[in-house]
N, C-alpha and C positions, 0 to 999 in steps of 0.2 A: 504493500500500500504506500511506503514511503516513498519507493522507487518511482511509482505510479503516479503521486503529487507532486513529485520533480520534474518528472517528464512534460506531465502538461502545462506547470509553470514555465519550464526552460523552453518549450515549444510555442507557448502562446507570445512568452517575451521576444522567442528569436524572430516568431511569423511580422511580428508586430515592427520588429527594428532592422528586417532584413526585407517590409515591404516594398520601400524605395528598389531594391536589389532586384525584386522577383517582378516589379513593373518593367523597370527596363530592359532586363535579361529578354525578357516576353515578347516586349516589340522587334527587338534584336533579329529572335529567331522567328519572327512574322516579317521583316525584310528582306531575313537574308531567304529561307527556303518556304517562306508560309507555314498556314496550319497543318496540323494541331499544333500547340506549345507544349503538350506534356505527350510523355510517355507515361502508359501505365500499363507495364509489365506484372504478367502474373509470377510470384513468388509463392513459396513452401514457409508458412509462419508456424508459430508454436501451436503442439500438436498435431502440427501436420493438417495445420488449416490454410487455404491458399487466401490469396489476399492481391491487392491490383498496387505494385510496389509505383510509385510517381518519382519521375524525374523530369528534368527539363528536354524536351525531344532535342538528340545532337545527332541525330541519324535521318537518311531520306525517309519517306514514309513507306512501311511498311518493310523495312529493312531484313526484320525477322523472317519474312518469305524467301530474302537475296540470301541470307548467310545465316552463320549460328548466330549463338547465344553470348558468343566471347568477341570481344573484339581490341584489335590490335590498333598500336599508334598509325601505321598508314593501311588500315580499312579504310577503302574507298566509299565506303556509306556514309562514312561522319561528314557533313556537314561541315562549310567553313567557321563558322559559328562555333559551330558543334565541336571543335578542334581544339579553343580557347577556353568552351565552359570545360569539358573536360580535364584539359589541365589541371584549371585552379578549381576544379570538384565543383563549382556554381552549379552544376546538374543533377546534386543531390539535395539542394536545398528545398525542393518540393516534399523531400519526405518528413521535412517537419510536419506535416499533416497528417502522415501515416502513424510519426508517433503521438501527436493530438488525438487521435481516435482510438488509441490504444494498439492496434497492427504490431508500431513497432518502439522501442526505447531506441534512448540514445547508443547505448554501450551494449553489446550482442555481437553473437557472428553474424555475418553478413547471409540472406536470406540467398536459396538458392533456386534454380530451377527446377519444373519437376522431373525430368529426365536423369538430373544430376542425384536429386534425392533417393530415385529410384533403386542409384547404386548403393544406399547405403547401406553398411554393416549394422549388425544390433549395438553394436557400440554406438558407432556414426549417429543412431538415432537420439541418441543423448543430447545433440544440439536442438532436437525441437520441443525441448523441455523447458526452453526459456525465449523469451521474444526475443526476436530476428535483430539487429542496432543498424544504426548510420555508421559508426566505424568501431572498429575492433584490432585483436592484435595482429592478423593478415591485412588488413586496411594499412596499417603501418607497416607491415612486413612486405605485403606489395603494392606499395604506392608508385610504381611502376609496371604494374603488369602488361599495360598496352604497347611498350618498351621489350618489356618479355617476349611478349606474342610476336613480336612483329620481324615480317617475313617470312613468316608459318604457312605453310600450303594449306593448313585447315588450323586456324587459332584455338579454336573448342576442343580440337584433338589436344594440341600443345598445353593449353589451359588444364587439362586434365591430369597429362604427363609433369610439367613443372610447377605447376602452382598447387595444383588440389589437394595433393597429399600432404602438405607441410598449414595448409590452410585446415582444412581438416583435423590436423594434429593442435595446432594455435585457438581453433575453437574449440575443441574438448576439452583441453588446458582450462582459456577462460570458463566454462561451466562447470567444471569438477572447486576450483580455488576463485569462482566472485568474493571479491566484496567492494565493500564503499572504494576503499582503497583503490582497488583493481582497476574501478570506473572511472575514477577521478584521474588514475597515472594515465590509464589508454585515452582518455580527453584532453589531458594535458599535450601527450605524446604525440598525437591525431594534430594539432594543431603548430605543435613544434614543426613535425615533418614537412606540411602544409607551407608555412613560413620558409623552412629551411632550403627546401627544394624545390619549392615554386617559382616565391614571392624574390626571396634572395636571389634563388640563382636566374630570375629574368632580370633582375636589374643588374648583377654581375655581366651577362650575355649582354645587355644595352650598352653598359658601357664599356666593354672591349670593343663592340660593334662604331662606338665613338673615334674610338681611338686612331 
């Protein structure tokens, strides 16, 4: 319950002080490729309830028919737009919504597809014993994955082979040892890496580009 009146305070605060963000981003991606502005992909939530996970659309429409479920830094589906929110993560700020309505918390493994779920072990299923988050410790651990993927003949193959098992492993970790603690360090951390490797190194890259 405490987790549960954090979330929707920290979600109703963020909706509220990141609406200027979620106007603009909006019209952005109504310039550059049109509508829709959101993706709402279906996701595997706790208990193994599916749920319509919301992000800001960085993909052509209807992408999910052209390719899988993973995708790589030069997929040809993203969007020019769609290139930049991804980046600096702008494309997940919709799921403050998902956790206003309870769907999802902040701090969780990151929810998956149902194909993916289908693989799971009786262990594996331990993840859907707790709600799905916006970031986690594979969130931090690959905050490069479209980096990862890229130049993959099939990224959702690759995605499976080099990411999944170690993500896998980072989300049982978090569920077996939550606590406040946990939540607090992977939100902290979430936003370090975020700064670090985003925000820093584009203004490093601008100004060598200066020079």
């Amino acid at each position: 319950m405490v987790k549960r009146t954090v979330d929707v305070v920290c979600a109703t605060f963020g909706i509220v002080v990141a609406a200027p963000v979620l106007a603009i981003v909006s019209i952005l991606i109504l310039l550059d490729d049109g509508a829709p502005v959101f993706y709402r992909g279906v996701r595997v939530g706790r208990n193994g309830c599916l749920f319509r996970l919301l992000k800001f659309r960085t993909m052509v429409v209807n992408a999910d028919r052209i390719g899988g479920p993973s995708t790589s830094t030069d997929d040809p589906r993203v969007t020019r737009i769609g290139r930049t929110l991804r980046r600096y993560k702008l494309d997940e700020l919709p799921q403050l919504a998902n956790v206003l309505v309870g769907e999802m918390s902040f701090v969780g493994p990151r929810p998956e597809v149902e194909e993916d779920v289908r693989l799971y072990t009786e262990e594996d299923r331990a993840l859907l014993t707790v709600k799905p988050g916006i970031t986690d410790y594979a969130s931090i651990r690959f905050h490069d994955e479209g980096d990862l993927l890229k130049g993959a003949a099939d990224p959702h193959e690759a995605y499976r082979r080099l990411v999944r098992p170690e993500k896998l492993r980072l989300g049982l970790e978090y569920v077996r040892h939550r606590t406040w603690n946990t939540d607090l360090k992977i939100f902290v951390l979430t936003i370090a890496t975020l700064i670090g490797t985003r925000l820093l190194g584009s203004a490093v890259g601008h100004e060598s580009s200066q020079r």
